[in-house]
C-alpha positions, 0 to 999 in steps of 0.5 A, spaced: 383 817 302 375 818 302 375 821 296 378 813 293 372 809 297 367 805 294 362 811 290 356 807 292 359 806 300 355 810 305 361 813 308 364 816 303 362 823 307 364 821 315 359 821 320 356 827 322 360 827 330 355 832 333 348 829 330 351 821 333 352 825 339 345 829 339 341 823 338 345 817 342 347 820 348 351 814 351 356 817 344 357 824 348 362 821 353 367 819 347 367 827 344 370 833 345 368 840 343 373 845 338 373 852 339 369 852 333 364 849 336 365 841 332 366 835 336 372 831 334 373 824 336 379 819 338 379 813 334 384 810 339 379 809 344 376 802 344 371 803 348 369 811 343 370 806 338 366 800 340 360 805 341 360 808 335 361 802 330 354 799 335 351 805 334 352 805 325 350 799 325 343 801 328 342 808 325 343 806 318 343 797 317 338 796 323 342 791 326 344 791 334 350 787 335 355 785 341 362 787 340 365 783 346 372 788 349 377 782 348 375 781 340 376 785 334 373 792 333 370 792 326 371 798 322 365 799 318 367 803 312 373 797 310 367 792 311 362 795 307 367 796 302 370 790 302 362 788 301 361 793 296 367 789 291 363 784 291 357 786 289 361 789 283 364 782 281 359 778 282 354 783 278 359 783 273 359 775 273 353 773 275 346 773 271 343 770 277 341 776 282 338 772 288 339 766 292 346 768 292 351 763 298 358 766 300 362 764 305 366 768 311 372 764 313 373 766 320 367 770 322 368 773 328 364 774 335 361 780 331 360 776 324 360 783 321 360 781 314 354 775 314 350 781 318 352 786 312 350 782 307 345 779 309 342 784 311 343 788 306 343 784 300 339 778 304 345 773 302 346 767 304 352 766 309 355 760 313 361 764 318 366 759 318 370 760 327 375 756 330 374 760 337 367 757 342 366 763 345 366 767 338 363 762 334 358 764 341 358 771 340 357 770 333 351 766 334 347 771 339 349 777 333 344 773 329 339 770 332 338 778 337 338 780 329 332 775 327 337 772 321 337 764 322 334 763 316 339 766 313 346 767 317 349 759 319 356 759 323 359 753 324 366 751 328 372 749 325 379 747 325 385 751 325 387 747 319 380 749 316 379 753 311 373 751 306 375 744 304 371 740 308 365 746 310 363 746 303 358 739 302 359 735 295 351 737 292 353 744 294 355 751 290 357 757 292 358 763 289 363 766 292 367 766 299 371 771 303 376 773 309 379 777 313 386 774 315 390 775 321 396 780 319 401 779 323 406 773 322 405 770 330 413 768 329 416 774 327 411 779 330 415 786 330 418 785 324 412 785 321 409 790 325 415 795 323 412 792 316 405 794 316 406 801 319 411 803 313 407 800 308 401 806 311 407 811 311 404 813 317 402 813 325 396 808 325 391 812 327 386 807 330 386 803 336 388 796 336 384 791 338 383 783 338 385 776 340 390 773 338 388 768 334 384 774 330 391 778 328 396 772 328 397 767 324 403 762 323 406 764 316 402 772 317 396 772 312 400 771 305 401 763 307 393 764 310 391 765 304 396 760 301 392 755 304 386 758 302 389 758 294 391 750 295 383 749 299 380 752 291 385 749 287 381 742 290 374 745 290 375 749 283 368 752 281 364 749 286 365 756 289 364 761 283 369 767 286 375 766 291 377 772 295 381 775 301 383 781 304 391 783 306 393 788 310 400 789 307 401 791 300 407 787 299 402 781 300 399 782 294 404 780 289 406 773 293 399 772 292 398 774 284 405 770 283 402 763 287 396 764 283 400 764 276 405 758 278 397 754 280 396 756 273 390 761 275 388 765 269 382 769 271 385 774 277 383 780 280 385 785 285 383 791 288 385 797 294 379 798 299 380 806 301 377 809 308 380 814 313 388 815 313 387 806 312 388 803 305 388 795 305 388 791 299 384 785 296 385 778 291 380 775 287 380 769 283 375 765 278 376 758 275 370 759 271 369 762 265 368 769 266 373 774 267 374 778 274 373 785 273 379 789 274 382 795 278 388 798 278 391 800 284 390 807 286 398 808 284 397 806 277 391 809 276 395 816 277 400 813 271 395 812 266 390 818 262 384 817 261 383 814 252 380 820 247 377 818 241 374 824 236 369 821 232 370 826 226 363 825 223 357 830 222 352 825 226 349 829 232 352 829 240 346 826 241 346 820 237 353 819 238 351 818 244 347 812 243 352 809 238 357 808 242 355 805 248 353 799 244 359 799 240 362 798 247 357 793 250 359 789 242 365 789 244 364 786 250 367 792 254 361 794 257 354 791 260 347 793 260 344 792 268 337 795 268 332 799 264 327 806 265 324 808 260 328 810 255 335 811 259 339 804 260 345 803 266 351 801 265 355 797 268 363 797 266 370 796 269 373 803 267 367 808 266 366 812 260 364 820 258 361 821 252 363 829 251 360 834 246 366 838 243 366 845 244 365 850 237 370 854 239 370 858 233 364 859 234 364 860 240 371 866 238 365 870 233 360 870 238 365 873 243 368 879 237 360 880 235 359 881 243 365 885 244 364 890 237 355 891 239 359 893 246 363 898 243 358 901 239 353 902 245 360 905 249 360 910 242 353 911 243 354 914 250 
């Protein structure tokens, strides 16, 4: 599933195994050595997979965090990803780049997303934890890491989701979650569930407190909630999102927003490993949410060919259409370098020179008869 993660996710070419147990010492218990030489590694074991999720934080966000043995062990490329996505939207609806606010319901004693957001982005984040010991935890992650000034947790009720945490003078710019999967009163059956929609062997340990991976309802009502919660708040908030972990949670969730007459909905897939998880945006503003197409679609559609049959030069076809697109309002112009300008669309485009081909068949047959020629000669 790598080659359908995020492009600009780190990731997308998985740690190097023998060079983390070169330069970290403690990770070299948690490795074993192929005939070949390579170093493999156990994504079932919790204490290999806790160590190795410090360590990458450390090595490439510079950020030392505690991820207590009871409590979920984040999976770094999903995370990344998910912080990725937003970029995207908010790049895509946003003029304003800084002072950017987001909410993390359920932060977590690791509070993964506020660290990487903020210390990646340096946006401003409120965690929102209904567990002390996590809503602890979390606080000790942001304070060892000097990011008070811009990471706030808070407690909450389990009745809480973002009524009652945002403030009346206040605006936000998006929130996000990660829900609890599992529906606490039918819990095997949506396990079975879950590993059908993988169609296959889960492959990475199972960690965290119940309170993390069990919801009354699963995460589709969670979510609900989280839905009923913007439909008060509107666009105090700019972009409403939330993680799934089943696929057959997104169509319930596309269908509440719809019968709450939601115009402006997104969805996107978060690939990593052998995992995929699933993601819901949506916007009471003016702006239109990007869309991505699930991966199961986008294999049913060919990409769009449009000959432009004029003697205009590649070259200045090249420049002409891009503004015709941004016209259109299809396209987004993000940054300037000298005389080259970036992109930003939802679809992506390449503009191709078509090859001369008879021309390129009478240089073949004038090469072929000068290759006789020679052969005669001899």
């Amino acid at each position: 599933m790598n080659k359908y993660m995020h492009p600009r996710n780190i990731y997308k070419v998985p740690p190097n195994f023998t060079e983390v147990a070169h330069y970290y010492p403690e990770f070299q218990k948690y490795v074993l050595e192929k005939p070949n030489g390579k170093l493999t590694f156990d994504f079932k074991n919790a204490d290999g997979l806790r160590c190795l999720t410090k360590i990458l934080l450390k090595k490439d966000f510079k950020l030392d965090v505690t991820i207590p043995e009871d409590t979920l062990i984040p999976a770094l490329p999903l995370r990344l990803n998910y912080i990725l996505w937003l970029e995207d939207l908010l790049d895509w609806t946003l003029e304003r780049k800084t002072e950017i606010k987001g909410i993390d319901i359920g932060t977590g004693a690791t509070c993964i997303y506020p660290l990487l957001a903020a210390r990646k982005n340096g946006w401003k984040m409120l965690g929102s934890e209904i567990n002390e010991s996590n809503k602890k935890m979390a606080e000790e992650n942001v304070k060892k890491n000097s990011l008070e000034h811009l990471i706030t947790i808070v407690a909450v009720s389990s009745s809480t989701f973002l009524d009652g945490i945002v403030t009346e003078n206040e605006n936000i710019d998006f929130c996000m979650c990660n829900p609890p999967f599992f529906n606490s009163s039918n819990l095997e059956e949506d396990k079975k569930r879950y590993r059908k929609g993988q169609h296959q062997k889960i492959k990475n340990c199972t960690s965290g407190k119940m309170d993390e991976i069990l919801s009354n309802g699963g995460e589709t009502e969670f979510v609900k909630r989280i839905i009923q919660d913007s439909l008060k708040l509107r666009d105090k908030i700019r972009i409403y999102t939330s993680m799934v972990g089943h696929k057959s949670s997104v169509q319930p969730l596309l269908q509440e927003l719809k019968r709450c007459g939601v115009t402006s909905v997104s969805q996107t897939e978060f690939c990593q490993g052998r995992t995929v998880r699933w993601a819901v945006a949506w916007t009471f503003t003016n702006s239109v949410l990007k869309v991505i197409l699930p991966l199961a679609e986008r294999k049913l559609f060919k990409p769009i060919t449009w000959t432009i049959k004029s003697k205009l030069k590649f070259q200045k076809c090249a420049e002409i259409v891009p503004v015709l697109l941004f016209q259109l309002k299809l396209l987004q112009i993000v940054g300037h370098y000298q005389h080259f300008s970036f992109f930003f669309w939802p679809w992506g485009i390449r503009i191709m020179k078509k090859p001369n081909v008879l021309g390129n068949k009478i240089k073949k047959e004038r090469n072929k008869l000068i290759y006789t020629k020679e052969q005669s000669i001899f």
